[in-house]
C-alpha positions as CSV (number, residue, x, y, z in Angstrom):
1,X,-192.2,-70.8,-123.7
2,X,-191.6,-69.1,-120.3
3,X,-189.9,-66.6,-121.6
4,X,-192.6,-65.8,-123.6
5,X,-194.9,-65.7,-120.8
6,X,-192.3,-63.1,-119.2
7,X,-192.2,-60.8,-121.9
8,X,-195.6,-60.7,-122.4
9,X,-196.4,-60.0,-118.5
10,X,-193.9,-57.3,-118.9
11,X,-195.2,-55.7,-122.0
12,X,-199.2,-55.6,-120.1
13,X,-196.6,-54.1,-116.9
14,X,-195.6,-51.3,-119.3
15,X,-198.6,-50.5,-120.7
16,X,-200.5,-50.6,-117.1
17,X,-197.8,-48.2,-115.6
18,X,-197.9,-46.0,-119.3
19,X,-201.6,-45.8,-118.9
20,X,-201.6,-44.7,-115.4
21,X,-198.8,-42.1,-115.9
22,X,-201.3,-40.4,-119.0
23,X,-204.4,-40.4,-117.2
24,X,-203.4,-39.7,-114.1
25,X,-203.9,-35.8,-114.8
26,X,-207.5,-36.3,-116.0
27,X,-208.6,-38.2,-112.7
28,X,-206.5,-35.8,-110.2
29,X,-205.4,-32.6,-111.8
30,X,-203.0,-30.4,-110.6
31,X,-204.4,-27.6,-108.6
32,X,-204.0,-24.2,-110.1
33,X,-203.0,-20.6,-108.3
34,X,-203.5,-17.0,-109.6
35,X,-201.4,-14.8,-109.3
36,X,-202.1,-12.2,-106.6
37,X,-201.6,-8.7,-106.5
38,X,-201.3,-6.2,-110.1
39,X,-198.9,-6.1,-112.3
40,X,-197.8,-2.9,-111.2
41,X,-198.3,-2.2,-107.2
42,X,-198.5,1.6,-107.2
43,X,-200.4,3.3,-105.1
44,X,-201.5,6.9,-106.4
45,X,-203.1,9.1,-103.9
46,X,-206.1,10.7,-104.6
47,X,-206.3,14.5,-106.0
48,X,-203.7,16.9,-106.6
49,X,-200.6,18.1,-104.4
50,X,-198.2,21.0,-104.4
51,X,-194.7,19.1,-105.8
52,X,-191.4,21.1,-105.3
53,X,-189.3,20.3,-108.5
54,X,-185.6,20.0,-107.9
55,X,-184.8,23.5,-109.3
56,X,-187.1,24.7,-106.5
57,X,-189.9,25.5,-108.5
58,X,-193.3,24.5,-107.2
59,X,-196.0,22.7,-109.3
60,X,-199.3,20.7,-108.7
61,X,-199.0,16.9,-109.7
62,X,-200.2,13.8,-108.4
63,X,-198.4,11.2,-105.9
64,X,-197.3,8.1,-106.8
65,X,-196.3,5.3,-103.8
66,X,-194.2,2.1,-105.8
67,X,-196.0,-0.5,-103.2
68,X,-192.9,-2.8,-103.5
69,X,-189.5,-0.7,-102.7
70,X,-191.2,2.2,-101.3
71,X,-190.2,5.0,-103.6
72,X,-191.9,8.2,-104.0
73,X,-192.8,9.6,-107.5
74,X,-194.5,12.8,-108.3
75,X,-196.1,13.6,-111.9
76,X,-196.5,17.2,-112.6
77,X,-199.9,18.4,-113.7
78,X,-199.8,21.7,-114.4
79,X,-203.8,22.2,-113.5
80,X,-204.9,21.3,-109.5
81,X,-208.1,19.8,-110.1
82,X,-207.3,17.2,-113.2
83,X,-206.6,13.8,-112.6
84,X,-204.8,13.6,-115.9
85,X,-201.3,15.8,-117.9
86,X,-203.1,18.5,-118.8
87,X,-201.1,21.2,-121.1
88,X,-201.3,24.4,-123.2
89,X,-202.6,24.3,-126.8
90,X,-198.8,24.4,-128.0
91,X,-197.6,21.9,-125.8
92,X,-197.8,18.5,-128.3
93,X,-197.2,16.1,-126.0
94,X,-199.4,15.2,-123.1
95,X,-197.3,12.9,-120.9
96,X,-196.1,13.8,-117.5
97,X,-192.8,12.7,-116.5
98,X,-191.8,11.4,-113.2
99,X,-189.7,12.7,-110.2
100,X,-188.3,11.2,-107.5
101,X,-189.1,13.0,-104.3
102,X,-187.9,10.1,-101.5
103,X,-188.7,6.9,-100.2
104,X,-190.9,5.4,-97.9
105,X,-189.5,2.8,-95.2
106,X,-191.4,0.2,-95.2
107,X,-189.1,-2.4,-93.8
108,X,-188.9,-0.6,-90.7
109,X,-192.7,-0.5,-90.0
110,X,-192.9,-3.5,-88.2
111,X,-194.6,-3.9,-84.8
112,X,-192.7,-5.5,-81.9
């Protein structure tokens, strides 16, 4: 008979400590955090620059900062005033391709 009882009074234990475990994210749930910043943190400055090309040619493009190691990419344009690849009528494919042209130190912009 008392062990019974015990059984029992340890089933309704279970269950208490079962029940508190699955609703205990419906009375307190767990705080939730966006994520910050874009998926891509590049920084493109506005209008059109003169780009030197490695083979020393000089073309107009746009610059492109990569926010999180600090490189330096430049996409030819071909036109000055378009924010956008902009190519002859026999030229098929409007993408511009990147260069590298340096790198920013950020690391080393601290204040002391």
């Amino acid at each position: 008979m008392k062990l019974d009882w015990f059984v029992k009074s340890l089933l309704v234990a279970i269950a208490i400590f079962v029940g508190v475990l699955a609703f205990r994210p419906v009375a307190h749930p767990p705080s939730v955090l966006a994520q910050g910043g874009s998926p891509y943190p590049f920084f493109i400055e506005q209008g059109t620059v003169s780009l030197k090309k490695p083979d020393g040619n000089v073309t107009w493009g746009k610059v492109v900062v990569d926010m999180r190691s600090g490189d330096v990419w430049g996409f030819p344009m071909k036109a000055q005033n378009t924010p956008y690849p902009v190519y002859g009528p026999g030229d098929n494919s409007k993408v511009s391709h990147p260069m590298y042209l340096g790198r920013m130190a950020f690391d080393e912009a601290v204040r002391q």
